[in-house]
N, C-alpha and C positions, 0 to 999 in steps of 0.2 A: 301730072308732074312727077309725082312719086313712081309709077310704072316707067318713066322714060326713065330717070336717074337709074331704077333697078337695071333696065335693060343697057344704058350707058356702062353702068358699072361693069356687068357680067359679059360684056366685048370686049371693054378697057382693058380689064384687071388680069384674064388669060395672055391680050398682047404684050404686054406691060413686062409680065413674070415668064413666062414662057416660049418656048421655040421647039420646032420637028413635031416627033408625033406625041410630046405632051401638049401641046397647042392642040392640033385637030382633037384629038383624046378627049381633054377638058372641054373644048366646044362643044364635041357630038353629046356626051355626058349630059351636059346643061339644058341641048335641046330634049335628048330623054325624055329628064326629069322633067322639062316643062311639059312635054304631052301627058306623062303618065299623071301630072295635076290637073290638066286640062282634063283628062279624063274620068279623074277621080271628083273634079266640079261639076261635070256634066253628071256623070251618076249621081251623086248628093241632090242633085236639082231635080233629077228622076223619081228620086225616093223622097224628096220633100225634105229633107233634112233639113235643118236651123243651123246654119253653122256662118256665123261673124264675115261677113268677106275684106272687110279692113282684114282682119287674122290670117284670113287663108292665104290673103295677098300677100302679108309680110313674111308668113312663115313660107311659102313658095320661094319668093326673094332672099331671103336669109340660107335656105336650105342647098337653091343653087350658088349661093356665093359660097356656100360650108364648100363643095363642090371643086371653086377656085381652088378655097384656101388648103385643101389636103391634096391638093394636084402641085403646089406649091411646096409642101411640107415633105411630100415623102417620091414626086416625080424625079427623072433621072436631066431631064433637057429644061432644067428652069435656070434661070438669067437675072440670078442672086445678088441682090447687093444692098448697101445697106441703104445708097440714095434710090434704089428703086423699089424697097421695102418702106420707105417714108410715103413714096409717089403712092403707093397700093394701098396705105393708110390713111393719106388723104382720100381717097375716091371713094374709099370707105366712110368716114367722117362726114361728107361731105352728103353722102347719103343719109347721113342719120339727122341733121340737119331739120328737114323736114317732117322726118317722124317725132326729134320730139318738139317742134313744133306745131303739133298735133293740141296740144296746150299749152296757154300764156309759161313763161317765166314763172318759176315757186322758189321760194327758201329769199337766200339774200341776194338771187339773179338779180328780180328787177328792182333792187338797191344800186347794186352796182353798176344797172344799163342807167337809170339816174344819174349817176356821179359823171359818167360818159356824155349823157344827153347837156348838162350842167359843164360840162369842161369844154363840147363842143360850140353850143349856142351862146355861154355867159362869161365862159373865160373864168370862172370858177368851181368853188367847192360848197356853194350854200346852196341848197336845196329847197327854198324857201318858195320862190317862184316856182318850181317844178311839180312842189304837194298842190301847190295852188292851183294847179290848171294841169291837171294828172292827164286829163282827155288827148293831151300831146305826146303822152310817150310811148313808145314803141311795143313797150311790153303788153299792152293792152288794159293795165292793172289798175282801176281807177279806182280800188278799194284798199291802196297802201297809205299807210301811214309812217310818220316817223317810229323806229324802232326801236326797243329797249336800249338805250346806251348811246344814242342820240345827243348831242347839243342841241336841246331846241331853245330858241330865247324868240319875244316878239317875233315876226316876219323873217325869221332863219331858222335853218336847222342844218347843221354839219352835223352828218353820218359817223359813227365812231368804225364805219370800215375802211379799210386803208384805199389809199386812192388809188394805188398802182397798176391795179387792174384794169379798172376806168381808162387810165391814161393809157395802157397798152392797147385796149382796143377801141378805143374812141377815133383814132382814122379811119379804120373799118366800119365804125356806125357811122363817122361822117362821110362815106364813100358812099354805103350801100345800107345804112339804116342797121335793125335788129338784124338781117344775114350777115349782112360784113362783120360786126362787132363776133356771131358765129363764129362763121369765118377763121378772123382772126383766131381762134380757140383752137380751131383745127386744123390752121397749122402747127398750130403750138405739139397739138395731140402728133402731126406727122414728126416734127423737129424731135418729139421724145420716142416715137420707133428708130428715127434714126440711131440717137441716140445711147439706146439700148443696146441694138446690133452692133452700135459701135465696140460697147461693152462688153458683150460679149465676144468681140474678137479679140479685145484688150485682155482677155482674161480666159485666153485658150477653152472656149466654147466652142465643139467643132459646127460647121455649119449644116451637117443633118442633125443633131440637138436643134438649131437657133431657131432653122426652118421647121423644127416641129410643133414647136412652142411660139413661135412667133404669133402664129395666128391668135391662139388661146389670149396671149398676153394684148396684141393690138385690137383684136376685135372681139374680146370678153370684157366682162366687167371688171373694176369700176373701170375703166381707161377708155370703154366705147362709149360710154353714156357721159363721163364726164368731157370729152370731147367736141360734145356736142352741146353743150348747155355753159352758161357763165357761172363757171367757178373756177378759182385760180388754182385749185391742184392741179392739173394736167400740167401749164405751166409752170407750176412747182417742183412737178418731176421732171421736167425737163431740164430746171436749172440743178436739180440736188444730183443728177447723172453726172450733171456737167461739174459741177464742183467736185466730185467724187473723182472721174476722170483727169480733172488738173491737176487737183491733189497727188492721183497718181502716178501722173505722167511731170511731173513739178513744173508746170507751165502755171504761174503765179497769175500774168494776167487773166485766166482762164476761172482757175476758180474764185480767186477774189471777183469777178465782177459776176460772177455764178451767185456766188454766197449775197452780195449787196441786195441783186433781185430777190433772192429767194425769202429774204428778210423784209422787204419795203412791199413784197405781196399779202404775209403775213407775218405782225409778230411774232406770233408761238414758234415761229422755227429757227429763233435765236436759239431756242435749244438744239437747233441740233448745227446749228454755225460753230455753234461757238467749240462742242467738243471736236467735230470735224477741223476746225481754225487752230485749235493746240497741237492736232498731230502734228500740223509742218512746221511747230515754233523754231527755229535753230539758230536764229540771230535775231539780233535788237531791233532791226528793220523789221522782221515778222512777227515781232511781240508788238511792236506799235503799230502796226494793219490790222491785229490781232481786236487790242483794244481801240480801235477806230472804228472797226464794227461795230463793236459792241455799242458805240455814244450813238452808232448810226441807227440801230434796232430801237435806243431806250427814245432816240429823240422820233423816227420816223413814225413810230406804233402810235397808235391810237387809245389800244386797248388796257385797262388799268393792270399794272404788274404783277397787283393779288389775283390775275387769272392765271397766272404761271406756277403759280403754290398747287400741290395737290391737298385735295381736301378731305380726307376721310382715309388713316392705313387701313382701315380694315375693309373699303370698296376695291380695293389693288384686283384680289382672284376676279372678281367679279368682271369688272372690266379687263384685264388680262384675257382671262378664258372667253369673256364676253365677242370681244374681237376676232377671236378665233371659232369659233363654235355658236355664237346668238342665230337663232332660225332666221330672225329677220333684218340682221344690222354684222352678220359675221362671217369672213373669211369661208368656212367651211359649207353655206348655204349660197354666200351671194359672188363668189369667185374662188371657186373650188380647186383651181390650179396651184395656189398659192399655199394651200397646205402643205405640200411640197419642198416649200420655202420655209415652213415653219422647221418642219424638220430636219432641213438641212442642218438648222442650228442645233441640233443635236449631235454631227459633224464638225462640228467649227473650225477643225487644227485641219480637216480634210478640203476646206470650202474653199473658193479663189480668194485673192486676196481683197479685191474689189468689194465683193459680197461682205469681206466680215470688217472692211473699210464703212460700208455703206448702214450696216446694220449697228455694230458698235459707235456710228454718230449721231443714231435716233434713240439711240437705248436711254438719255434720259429725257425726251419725249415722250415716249412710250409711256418708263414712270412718270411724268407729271401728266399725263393723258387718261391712263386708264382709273385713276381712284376718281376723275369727273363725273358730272354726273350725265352727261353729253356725251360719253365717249362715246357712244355709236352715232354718231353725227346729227343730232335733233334733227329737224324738218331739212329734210337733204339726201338725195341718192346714199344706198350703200357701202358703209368705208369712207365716208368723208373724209377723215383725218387721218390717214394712212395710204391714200392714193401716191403720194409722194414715195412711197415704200416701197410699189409693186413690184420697180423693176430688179428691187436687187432681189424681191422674196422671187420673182420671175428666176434672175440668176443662179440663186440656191437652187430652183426646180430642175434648171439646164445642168446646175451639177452632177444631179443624180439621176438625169434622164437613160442613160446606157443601162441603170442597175435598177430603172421602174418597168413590172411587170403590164404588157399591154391592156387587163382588164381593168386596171387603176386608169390609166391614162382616157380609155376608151369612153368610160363613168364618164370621167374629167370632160372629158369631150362632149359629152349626148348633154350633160348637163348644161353645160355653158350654152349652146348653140340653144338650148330652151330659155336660158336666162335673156338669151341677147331677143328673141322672139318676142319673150313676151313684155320687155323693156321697150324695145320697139315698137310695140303694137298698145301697148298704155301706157305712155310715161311716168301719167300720174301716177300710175302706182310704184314709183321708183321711191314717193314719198309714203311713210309709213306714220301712223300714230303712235310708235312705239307704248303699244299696249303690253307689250309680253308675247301678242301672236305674232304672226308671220303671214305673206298670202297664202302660201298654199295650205295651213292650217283653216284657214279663213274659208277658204274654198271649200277643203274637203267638210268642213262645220257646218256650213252653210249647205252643202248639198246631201249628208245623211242626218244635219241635225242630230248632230253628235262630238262631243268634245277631241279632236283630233289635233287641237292647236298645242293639249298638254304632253303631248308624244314629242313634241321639236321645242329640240333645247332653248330653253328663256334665259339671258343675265338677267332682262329691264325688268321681270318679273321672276323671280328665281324658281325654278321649281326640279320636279326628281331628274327631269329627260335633261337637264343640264350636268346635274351630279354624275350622271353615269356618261355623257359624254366627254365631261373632264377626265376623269378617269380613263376613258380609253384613249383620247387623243395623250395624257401622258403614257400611258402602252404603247399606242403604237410610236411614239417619238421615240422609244427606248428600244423597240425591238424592232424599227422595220426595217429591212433589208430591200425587197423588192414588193410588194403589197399580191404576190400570188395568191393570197389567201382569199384575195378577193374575186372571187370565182360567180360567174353567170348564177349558179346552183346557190351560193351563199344568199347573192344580192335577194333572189325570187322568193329566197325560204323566209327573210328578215320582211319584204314585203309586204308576203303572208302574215306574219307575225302583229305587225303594224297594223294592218287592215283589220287583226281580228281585234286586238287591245283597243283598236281607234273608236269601233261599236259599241264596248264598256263603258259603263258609268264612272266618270273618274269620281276621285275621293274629293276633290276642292270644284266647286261652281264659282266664276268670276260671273257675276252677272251681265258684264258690258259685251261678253266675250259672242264670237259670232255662230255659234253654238243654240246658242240660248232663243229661243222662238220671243219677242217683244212684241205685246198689242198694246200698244201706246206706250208714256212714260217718254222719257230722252236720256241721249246721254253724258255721262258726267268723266270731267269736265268736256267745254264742247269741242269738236273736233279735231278743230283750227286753233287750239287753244295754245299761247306761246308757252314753250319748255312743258307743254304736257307730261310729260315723262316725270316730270317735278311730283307730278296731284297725287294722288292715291284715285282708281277709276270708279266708275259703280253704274248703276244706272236708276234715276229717277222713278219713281212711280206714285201717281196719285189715286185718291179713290174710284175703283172702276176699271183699273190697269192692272193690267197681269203680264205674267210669260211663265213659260213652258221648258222644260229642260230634263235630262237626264238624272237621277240622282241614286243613289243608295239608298236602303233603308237606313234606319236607328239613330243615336242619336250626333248631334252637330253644332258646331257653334256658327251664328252669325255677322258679323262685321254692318255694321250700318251707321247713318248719323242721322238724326230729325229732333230736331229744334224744340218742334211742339211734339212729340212723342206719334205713332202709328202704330196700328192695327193693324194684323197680314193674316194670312190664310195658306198654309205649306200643306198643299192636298187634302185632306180633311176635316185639319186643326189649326185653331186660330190661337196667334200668340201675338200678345201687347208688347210695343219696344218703348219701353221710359223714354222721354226726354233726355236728349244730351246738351251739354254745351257748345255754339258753335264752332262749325267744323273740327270738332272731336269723333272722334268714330269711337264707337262702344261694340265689344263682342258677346253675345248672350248665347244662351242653349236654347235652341229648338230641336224636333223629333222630327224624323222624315216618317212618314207612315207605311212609307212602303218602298218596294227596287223597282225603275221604270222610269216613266215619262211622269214628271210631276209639275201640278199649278200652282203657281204663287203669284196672290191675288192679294192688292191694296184692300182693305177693310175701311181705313179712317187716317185721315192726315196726310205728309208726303214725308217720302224716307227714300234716301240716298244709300241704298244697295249696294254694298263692296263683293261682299262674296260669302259663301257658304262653305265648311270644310267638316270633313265629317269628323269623328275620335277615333 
């Protein structure tokens, strides 16, 4: 199924966008590239190679649609517009469908396919009969439970997520099951390329910008994977475009009924109704829609209002820069076009006016978003809470797309089309344990056994490689002009640099981290655990359990907690850990005996391992 869809698409998508001899061009191109993989799977199978063919397949697939999409972006005979830039979005969507159907429904999907399943068979919102007899629902997930923040009373439980989703795509499940309810998603994802394009013509974007960027923004992250999975940001952004655009354009019915949706999807974007809702105040009638909203947000929401407070001024940089820069939950690792957009706001008097319409209505979003402790979206694809955002940080990119130097864009490019690969080819791992690492940290940890994950910048665990990318992402916000400095010769040399730091012993050991060689023990807390991000990590070990890891010499303190006290063994030398109280973590001195690969071996008791850092 999945190979006909890729081939469906990569026919579609040329007749679609294209005519004369960019049509045959992109065609013969496509088939090329398919021999030259045919022929590079034949030699692989000659040499014996080990190589994933789910992977090969989707990167194959991915790589000729890359193919389409830059035949689209920079060709001279394409057949541009913004309702046939939604159609080529769909068909795209529509393909991913199935990949990430590759595994059940995660995070609050099959919450909300419930509320659907429940609105179409009961004509309600109790969920009570649905936990009962899980073996009926679509998502396959007969290990859910009611969720934190749940109404459960006897034989009911109303979901404290809002129903509005549910009820958007609950024809589509009752059409066509868990695809339709898809479905439904991806048009939403087409309705917001339109959308966008629309916006960008609103806002004198010329259309070699839109078509360059277009592809990045429709079929990068987050907007392709959320797309294709039940969560209401796609949808979100669709309506906050739309609202944005009434506003602009002062067609009232347009964005008031933009704004209703966007608030009955989720409460938290009352914050951003309500300062977009005062730009157009100028009569009595528009202060009374104003505050009619507003009963409509406190009465529709679910969610209790002390979630709207931020919690902590001094989490702000953390989450701020977090968002922007975290290896594994931020703008600059997980949809790197978007930096772009950050910058622009360094322009602000220079930028459309759309752009700084769209951006100054999330601004106190943003603050009550970033001091959470969530703000990289807990158990959730990348950029959860900011998907609503892309298209205007998209916008800011297209502002300054004339004056960005091609090896920036180029990056921007190679990267994304690896994002969307390998998004597509493991879903699951779109979901992360926000430990502080990242995959490709994990990866490269896990394949020279060596701490690689401390080199990519961490918020959820804070560490140096964060400090100095704050820093330079404020440099470069301040001084970039066209990013030529970023030169083929630069990229290879920081590479280098990387590769050889990444071999060293760093100065702090997280035990959980995937670095660390574990011959028994588990880990803490456990995987699946809700708001993990909350725990402090470590990793278990009882007598007889050990692991292996990189370390420094001299001396170091260690972070631990155990109830009944433990005995360990740090390469040669064994050191006793007192008793703590529980779940208190205590930090003591121990001595590394040497620079290398060192064992640390349970002796007596079990003790709950945070980390090692050296003086």
């Amino acid at each position: 199924m999945i190979l006909a869809l890729f081939a469906a698409v990569a026919i579609l998508a040329p007749l679609l966008m294209l005519r004369g001899r960019a049509l045959w061009r992109c065609l013969g191109c496509e088939l090329a590239a398919l021999l030259v993989f045919g022929a590079l799977a034949a030699l692989a199978r000659m040499l014996r190679l080990e190589i994933d063919p789910y992977l090969a397949v989707v990167a194959c697939g991915a790589l000729v649609l890359t193919i389409v999409c830059a035949f689209v972006a920079f060709a001279d005979d394409v057949r541009w517009s913004a309702n046939r830039a939604a159609l080529l979005a769909l068909l795209f969507y529509v393909l991913m469908i199935p990949l990430m159907l590759r595994t059940p429904p995660d995070g609050d999907e099959p919450y909300y396919l419930l509320i659907a399943e429940s609105l179409v068979h009961d004509r309600d919102l109790d969920l009570g009969n649905q936990f009962a007899d899980l073996s009926r629902t679509a998502s396959g997930r007969s290990d859910l439970v009611p969720q934190i923040g749940d109404r459960v009373t006897p034989g009911r439980v109303r979901s404290h997520l809002e129903p509005f989703l549910p009820l958007l795509i609950a024809p589509g499940y009752a059409i066509a099951g868990l695809a339709g309810a898809l479905l439904t998603i991806a048009l939403f994802g087409a309705l917001l390329a339109r959308s966008t394009v629309r916006l960008f013509e609103d806002e004198g974007i010329s259309d070699a910008a839109t078509r360059a960027l277009f592809p990045l923004f429709a079929f990068g992250p987050p907007i392709v994977f959320y797309a294709a999975r039940l969560w209401p940001e796609v949808p979100a952004a669709f309506l906050f475009v739309e609202a944005v655009r009434g506003v602009r354009q002062r067609r009232v019915g347009r964005w008031v009924g933009a704004v209703v949706g966007l608030v009955l999807l989720k409460l938290r974007f009352v914050l951003v109704v309500v300062p977009l809702a005062i730009r157009t105040l100028k009569t009595r009638r528009q202060v009374i829609v104003a505050a009619v909203l507003i009963v409509i947000a406190l009465v529709a929401g679910s969610h209790r209002l002390r979630e709207l407070v931020p919690e902590s001024a001094r989490a702000y940089p953390i989450g701020l820069f977090g968002l922007a820069l975290d290896g594994a939950a931020g703008i600059a690792f997980q949809a790197p076009l978007y930096l772009f957009g950050l910058i622009a706001l360094a322009r602000w008097r220079s930028m459309p006016e759309g752009f700084r319409l769209g951006m100054a209505s999330a601004a106190l979003y943003v603050l009550a978003l970033v001091p959470r402790s969530e703000w990289h979206g807990g158990w959730s694809p990348p950029l959860r809470y900011v998907v609503f955002l892309v298209p205007f940080l998209a916008l800011g990119a297209a502002a300054l797309y004339e004056r960005i130097a091609p090896a920036p864009l180029a990056i921007v490019s190679v990267w994304t089309v690896g994002l969307v690969i390998h998004g597509a080819a493991f879903p699951w791992r779109l979901f992360h344990i926000a430990n502080g690492e990242n995959v490709a940290g994990e990866w490269l940890s896990k394949a020279y056994h060596t701490d690689f994950s401390r080199l990519f910048p961490s918020f959820i665990r804070p560490n140096i490689a964060a400090l100095v990318a704050s820093l330079l992402l404020i440099v470069a916000v301040i001084i970039f002009r066209t990013g030529r400095f970023v030169r083929p010769a630069a990229v290879a040399i920081a590479i280098v640099l990387f590769a050889a730091a990444g071999t060293r012993p760093g100065s702090r050991i997280d035990f959980e981290d995937a670095h660390v060689i574990h011959k028994g023990g588990e880990l803490f807390p456990t995987e699946y655990q809700v708001a993990r991000f909350v725990f402090h990590g470590g990793w278990i070990v009882r007598p007889g359990e050990w692991m292996s890891f990189l370390a420094q010499a001299g001396p170091a303190r260690l972070r631990y907690v155990s109830e009944g006290g433990a005995t360990i063994q740090i390469g040669a030398r064994a050191f006793v850990l007192p008793p703590t109280a529980p779940n208190t973590y205590t930090v003591v001195p121990v001595v590394v005996d040497r620079q290398g690969r060192v064992d640390l071996r349970c002796l007596a008791g079990t003790v709950n391992l945070d980390w090692m850092r050296h003086d």
